[in-house]
C-alpha positions in Angstrom: 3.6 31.7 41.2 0.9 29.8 39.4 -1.7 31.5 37.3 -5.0 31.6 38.8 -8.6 30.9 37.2 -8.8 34.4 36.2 -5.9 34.7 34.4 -6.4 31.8 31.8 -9.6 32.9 31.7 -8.2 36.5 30.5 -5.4 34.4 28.5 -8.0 32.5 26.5 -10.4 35.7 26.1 -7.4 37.7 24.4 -6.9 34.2 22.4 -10.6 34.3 21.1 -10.4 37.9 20.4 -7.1 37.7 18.5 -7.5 34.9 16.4 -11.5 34.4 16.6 -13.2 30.9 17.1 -13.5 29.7 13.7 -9.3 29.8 12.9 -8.3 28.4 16.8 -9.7 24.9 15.4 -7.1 24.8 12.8 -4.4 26.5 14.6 -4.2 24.0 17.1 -4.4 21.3 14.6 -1.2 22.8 12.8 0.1 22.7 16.0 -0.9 19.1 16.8 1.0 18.2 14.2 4.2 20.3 14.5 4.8 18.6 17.9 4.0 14.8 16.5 6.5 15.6 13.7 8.7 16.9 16.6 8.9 14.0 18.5 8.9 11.7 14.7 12.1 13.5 14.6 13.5 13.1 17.8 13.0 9.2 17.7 14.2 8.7 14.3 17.3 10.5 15.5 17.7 8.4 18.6 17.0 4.9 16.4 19.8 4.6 14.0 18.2 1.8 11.8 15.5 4.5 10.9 18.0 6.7 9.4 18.4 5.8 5.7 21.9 6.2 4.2 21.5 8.0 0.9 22.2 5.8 -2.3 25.3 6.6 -4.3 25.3 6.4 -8.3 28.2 3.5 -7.5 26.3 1.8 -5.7 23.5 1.5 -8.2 23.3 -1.6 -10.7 24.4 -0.7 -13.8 22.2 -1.9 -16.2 22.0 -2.3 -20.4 20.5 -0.2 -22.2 17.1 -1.4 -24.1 17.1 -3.0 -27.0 14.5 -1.7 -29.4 14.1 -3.4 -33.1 15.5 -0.3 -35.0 19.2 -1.3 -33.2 18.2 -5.2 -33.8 17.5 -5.0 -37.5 20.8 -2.5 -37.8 22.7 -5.1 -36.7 
C-alpha cells in the first residue's frame, strides 16, 4: 500500500507544525550531512588503503635532544 497525495500532504503539514519552517532548513541539512558521513564511512571501510594504521612510539625516529648554548658552554 503506497501513500497517497493526501497523506504526504498530512505527513509534511504535521512536519511544518512540529518543527516550524524556519528549523526544517537546518534539520535537513544536519541530516544531509549525517548520510554523506554515512556512506564516507562505509567506503573507507570497504577501501583498505584509506584506513590508516595508528603510529606506535617504536615506530617513531628517535631523535636528539636540542642542543642549546647553556649545555655547549657547560661542556
Amino acid at each position: 500500500m503506497t501513500p497517497g497525495i493526501w497523506q504526504v500532504l498530512l505527513i509534511i503539514l504535521v512536519i511544518l507544525l512540529l518543527f516550524g519552517a524556519g528549523k526544517l532548513p537546518r534539520i535537513m541539512e544536519d541530516m544531509a550531512k549525517g548520510i554523506k558521513s554515512f556512506k564516507k564511512g562505509l567506503k573507507d571501510e570497504d577501501d583498505p588503503q584509506a584506513v590508516e594504521k595508528p603510529a606506535l612510539e617504536s615506530d617513531k625516529p628517535k631523535s636528539k635532544p636540542a642542543r642549546t648554548k647553556k649545555s655547549e658552554s657547560k661542556e
